[in-house]
N, C-alpha and C positions, 0 to 999 in steps of 0.2 A: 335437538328438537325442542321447541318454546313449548312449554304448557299448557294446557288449553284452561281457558277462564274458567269453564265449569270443574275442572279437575281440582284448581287451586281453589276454587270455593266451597269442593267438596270435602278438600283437605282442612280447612283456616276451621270450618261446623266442625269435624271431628275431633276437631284438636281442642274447642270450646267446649265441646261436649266432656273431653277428657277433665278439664281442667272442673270444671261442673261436677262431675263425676267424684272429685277429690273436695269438692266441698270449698273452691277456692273461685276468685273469679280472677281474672287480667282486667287492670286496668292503665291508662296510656295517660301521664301529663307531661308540661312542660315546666324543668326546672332551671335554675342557670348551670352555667359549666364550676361555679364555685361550689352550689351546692351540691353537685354532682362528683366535684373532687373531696367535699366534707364527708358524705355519703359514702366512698370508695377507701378514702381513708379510717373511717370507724370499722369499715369491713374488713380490711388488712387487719387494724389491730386487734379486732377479736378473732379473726381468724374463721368467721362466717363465708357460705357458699355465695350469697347470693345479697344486690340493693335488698331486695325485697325483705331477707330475714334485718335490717338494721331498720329499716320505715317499720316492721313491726313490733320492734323492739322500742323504740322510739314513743311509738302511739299506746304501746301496753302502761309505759312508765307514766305518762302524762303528756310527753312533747315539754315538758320545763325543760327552760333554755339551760337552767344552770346543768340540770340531768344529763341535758346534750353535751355540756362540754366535759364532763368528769364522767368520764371510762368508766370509772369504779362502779359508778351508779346504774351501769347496763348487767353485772354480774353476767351468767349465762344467756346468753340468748341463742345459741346455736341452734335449738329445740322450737325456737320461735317459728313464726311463718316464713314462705316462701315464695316468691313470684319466677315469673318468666322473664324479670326485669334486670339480668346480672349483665 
């Protein structure tokens, strides 16, 4: 049985709502697939859930390029933020 439009738009608000609720928002861009594999590879090696907790590890430090590429300079972030973006 296909969904009905109003069901799944009843669903997509509550799920807003939830996400609202935790003090967080979802947001949607377009990156390349290299940044996407830079972004995946920082998360492997720290050993993070989720894109979301390394963009906000990222944005906490500054975004310096050099911060980006030396590991050392993220220390913990597992504590950091998280999206719906993994």
């Amino acid at each position: 049985m296909k969904p009905d439009q109003r069901d799944i738009a009843k669903n997509v608000r509550a799920y807003r709502r939830r996400i609202a609720a935790a003090g967080e928002k979802e947001v949607m861009f377009k990156v390349s697939n290299e940044t996407i594999a830079l972004i995946d590879e920082l998360k492997e090696r720290q050993g993070l859930r989720n894109r979301g907790q390394v963009l906000g590890g990222l944005w906490r430090f500054g975004g310096e390029k050099s911060a980006f590429m030396d590991m050392s300079a993220f220390m913990d972030m597992k504590a950091g933020p998280s999206c719906a973006c993994a």
